[in-house]
N, C-alpha and C positions, 0 to 999 in steps of 0.2 A: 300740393304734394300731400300724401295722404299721410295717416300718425300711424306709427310703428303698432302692430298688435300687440296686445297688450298678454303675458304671458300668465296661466293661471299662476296663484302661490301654491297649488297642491296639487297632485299627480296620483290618477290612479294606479293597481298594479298592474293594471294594462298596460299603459302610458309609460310606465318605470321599464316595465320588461319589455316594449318595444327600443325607446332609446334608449337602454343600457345595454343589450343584449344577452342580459341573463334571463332565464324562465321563470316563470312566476313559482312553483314549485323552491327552486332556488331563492328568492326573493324570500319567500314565508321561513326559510331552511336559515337564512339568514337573521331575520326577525328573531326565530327563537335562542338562537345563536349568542343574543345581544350585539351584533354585528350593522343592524341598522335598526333604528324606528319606525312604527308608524303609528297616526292617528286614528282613530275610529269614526267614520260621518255616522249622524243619524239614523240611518240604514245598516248601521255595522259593518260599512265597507271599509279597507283599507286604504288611508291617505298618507301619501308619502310628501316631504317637503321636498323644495326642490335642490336643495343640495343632496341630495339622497344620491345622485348622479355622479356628482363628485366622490362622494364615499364608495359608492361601487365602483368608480372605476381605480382606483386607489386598491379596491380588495381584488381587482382582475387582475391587475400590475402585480401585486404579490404574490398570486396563485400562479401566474406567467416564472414570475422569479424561483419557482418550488417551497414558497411556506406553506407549512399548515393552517387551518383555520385559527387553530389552538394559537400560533406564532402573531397570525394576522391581529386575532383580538387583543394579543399583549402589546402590539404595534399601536393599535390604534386606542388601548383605552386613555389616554390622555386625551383625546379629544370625543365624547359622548356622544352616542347616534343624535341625530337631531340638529347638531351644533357643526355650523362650515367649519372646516379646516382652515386656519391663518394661512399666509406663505413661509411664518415660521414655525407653525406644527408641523407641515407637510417637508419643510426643511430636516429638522427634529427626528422625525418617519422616518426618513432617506435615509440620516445619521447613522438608526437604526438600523435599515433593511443594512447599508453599507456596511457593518461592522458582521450582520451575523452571513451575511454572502460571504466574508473575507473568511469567516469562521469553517463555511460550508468549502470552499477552495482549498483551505489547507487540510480536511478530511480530507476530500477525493483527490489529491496527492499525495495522500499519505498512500491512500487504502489502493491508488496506482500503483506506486514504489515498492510496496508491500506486497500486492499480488501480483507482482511482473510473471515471477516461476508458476504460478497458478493459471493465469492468462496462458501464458507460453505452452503448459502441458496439458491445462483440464483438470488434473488429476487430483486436487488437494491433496496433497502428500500429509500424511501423518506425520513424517517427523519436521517435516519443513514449517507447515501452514501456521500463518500467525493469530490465524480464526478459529484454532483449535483448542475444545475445552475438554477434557475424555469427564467422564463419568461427571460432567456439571460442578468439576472443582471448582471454577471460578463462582459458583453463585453470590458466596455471599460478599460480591465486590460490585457485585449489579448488573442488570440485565443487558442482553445482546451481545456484541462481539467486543468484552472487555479488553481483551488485549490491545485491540487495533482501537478501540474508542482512549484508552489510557495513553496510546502513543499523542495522539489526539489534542486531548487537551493539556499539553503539554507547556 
């Protein structure tokens, strides 16, 4: 019986962007991001380790879930590009994605319940709509749709 191939320890960003299905574009977008690492060979190519795999797919699953990059990076700096993920980091993560998902579900029933009349007519009604600020009164309580964001974080 023959010995199992032996698999490299480093991966180009060919090799990354074939089996993880991100574009290499994407890959370097990430790099600078601080989102993953890579090495530099001799040549000045990019060498990626091979948990780099694990880490991408971890940032797809998130991008699947609707976080932003911005969310993703505060997800994962506890565990630094470079370094595998435990199964209790990756527990930890989850923890997290779990709590701000829960967070994202009671907005978009808010912001449901809220614009039922809006839904139902189109019309944003001036005196009805809960998304209405006239002359940018609300500014200095913070940007976007104060009203409905203050129901929110309730």
């Amino acid at each position: 019986m023959s010995q199992p191939k032996k698999l490299p320890s480093v991966l180009s960003v060919g090799e990354v962007a074939r089996r993880s299905g991100v574009a290499v574009s994407t890959l370097h977008f990430y790099e600078t991001k601080g989102l993953i690492a890579a090495e530099r060979s001799r040549g000045n190519q990019r060498r990626y380790a091979r948990d780099v795999l694990r880490r991408l797919s971890i940032i797809r699953v998130a991008i699947d879930l609707g976080f932003t990059l911005v969310e993703i990076t505060e997800l994962l700096k506890p565990i630094p590009p470079g370094v595998t993920p435990s199964a209790q980091d990756v527990k930890n993560m989850i923890e997290g994605w779990r709590h701000a998902i829960n967070q994202r579900i009671e907005g978009l029933a808010l912001l449901r319940d809220n614009l039922d009349g809006c839904i139902g007519c189109g019309c944003l009604s001036k005196d009805d709509c809960p998304l209405r600020n006239p002359d940018d009164s609300l500014s200095s309580q913070g940007a976007g749709a104060v009203l409905l964001t203050k129901q929110t974080s309730r």
